[in-house]
C-alpha positions as CSV (number, residue, x, y, z in Angstrom):
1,X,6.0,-27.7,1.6
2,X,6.9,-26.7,5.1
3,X,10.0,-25.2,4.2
4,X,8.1,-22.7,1.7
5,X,5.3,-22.0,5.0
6,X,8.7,-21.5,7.3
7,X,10.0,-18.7,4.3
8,X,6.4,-17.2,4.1
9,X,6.3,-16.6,7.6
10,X,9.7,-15.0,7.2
11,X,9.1,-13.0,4.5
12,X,6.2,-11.6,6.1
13,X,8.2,-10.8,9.7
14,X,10.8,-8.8,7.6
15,X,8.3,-7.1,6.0
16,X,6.3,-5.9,9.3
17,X,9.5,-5.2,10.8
18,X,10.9,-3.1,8.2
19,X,7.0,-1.4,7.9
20,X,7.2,-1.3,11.6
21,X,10.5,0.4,11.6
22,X,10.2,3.0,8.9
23,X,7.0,4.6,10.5
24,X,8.8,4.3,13.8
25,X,11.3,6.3,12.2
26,X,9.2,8.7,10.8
27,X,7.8,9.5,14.0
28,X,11.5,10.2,15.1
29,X,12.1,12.3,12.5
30,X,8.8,14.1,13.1
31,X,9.2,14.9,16.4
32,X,13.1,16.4,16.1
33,X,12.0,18.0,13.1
34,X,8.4,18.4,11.7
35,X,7.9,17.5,8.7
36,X,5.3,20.6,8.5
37,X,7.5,23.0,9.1
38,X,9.3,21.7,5.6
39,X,6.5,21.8,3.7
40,X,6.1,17.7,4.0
41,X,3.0,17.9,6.4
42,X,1.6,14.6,4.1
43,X,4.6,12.3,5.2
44,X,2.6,11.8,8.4
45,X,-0.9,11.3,7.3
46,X,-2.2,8.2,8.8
47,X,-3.5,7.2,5.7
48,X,0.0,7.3,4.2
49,X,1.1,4.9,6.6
50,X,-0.6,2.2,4.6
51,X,0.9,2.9,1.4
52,X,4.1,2.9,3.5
53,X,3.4,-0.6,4.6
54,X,1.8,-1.5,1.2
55,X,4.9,-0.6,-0.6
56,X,7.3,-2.5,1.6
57,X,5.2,-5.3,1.3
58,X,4.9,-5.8,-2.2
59,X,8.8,-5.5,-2.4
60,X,9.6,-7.4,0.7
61,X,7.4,-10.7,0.0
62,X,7.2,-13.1,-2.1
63,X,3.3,-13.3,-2.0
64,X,2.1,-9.6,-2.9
65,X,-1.7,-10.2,-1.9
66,X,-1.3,-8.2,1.4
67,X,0.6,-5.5,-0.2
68,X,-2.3,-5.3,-3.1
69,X,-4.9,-5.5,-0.3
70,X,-3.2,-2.1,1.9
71,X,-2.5,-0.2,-1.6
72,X,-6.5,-1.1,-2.8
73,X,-7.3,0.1,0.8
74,X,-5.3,3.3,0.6
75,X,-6.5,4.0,-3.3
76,X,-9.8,3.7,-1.6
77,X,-9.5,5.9,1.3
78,X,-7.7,8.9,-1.3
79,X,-10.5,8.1,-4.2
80,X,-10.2,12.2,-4.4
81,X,-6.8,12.5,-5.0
82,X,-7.0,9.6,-7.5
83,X,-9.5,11.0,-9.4
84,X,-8.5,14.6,-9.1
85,X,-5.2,13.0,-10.6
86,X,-6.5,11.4,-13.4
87,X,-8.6,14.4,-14.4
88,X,-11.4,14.4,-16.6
89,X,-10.2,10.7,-18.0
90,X,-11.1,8.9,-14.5
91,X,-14.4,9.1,-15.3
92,X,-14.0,6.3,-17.7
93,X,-10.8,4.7,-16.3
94,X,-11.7,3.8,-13.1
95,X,-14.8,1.9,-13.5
96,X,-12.8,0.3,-17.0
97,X,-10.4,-0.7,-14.0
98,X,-12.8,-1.9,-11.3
99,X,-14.0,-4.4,-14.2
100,X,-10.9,-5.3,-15.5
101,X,-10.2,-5.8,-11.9
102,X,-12.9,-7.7,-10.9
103,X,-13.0,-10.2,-13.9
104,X,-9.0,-10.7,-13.1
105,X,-9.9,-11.8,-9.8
106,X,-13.0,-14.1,-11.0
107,X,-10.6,-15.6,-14.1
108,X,-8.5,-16.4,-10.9
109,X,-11.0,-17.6,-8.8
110,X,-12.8,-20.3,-11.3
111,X,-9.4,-21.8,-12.0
């Protein structure tokens, strides 16, 4: 049991540090040469910084709850450009996925 904590932790570590140092890199990279001036003014949206870290995350470590938790915080926080993605179809899909997605996590949670 302590051996799969010590991993955990290590999984999580890599994972911050590799967040940690792509959006240090990106910062670089922004201030030689703006993304803006390339037509790539989104790469440095603070919001995108969590999908960054959400991404890396949920293919860094083992346990993906933190990467779900930062990609359901950045789907929340671009709602509009979800929606405006889905079309005219999000009007049913996302509240069919908010209950899909809710009675997933009480299945989970009575078990």
């Amino acid at each position: 049991m302590v051996a799969a904590k010590s991993t955990n932790n290590k999984d999580t570590y890599r994972a911050t540090a590799l967040a940690f140092m792509l959006i240090g890199s990106l910062m670089l990279i922004n201030k030689v040469l703006p993304f803006e001036s390339l037509g790539l003014g989104w790469v440095m949206q603070k919001d995108n910084f969590i999908l960054y870290a959400s991404i890396i995350f949920l293919i860094f470590k083992r346990d993906k709850s933190i990467g779900l938790i930062l990609l359901g915080l950045w789907l929340m926080m671009n709602i509009g450009l979800v929606v405006s993605l889905l079309g005219a179809v999000s009007g049913y899909l996302l509240p069919l996925a908010l209950l899909l997605g809710g009675g997933f996590l009480y299945f989970l949670s009575t078990r």
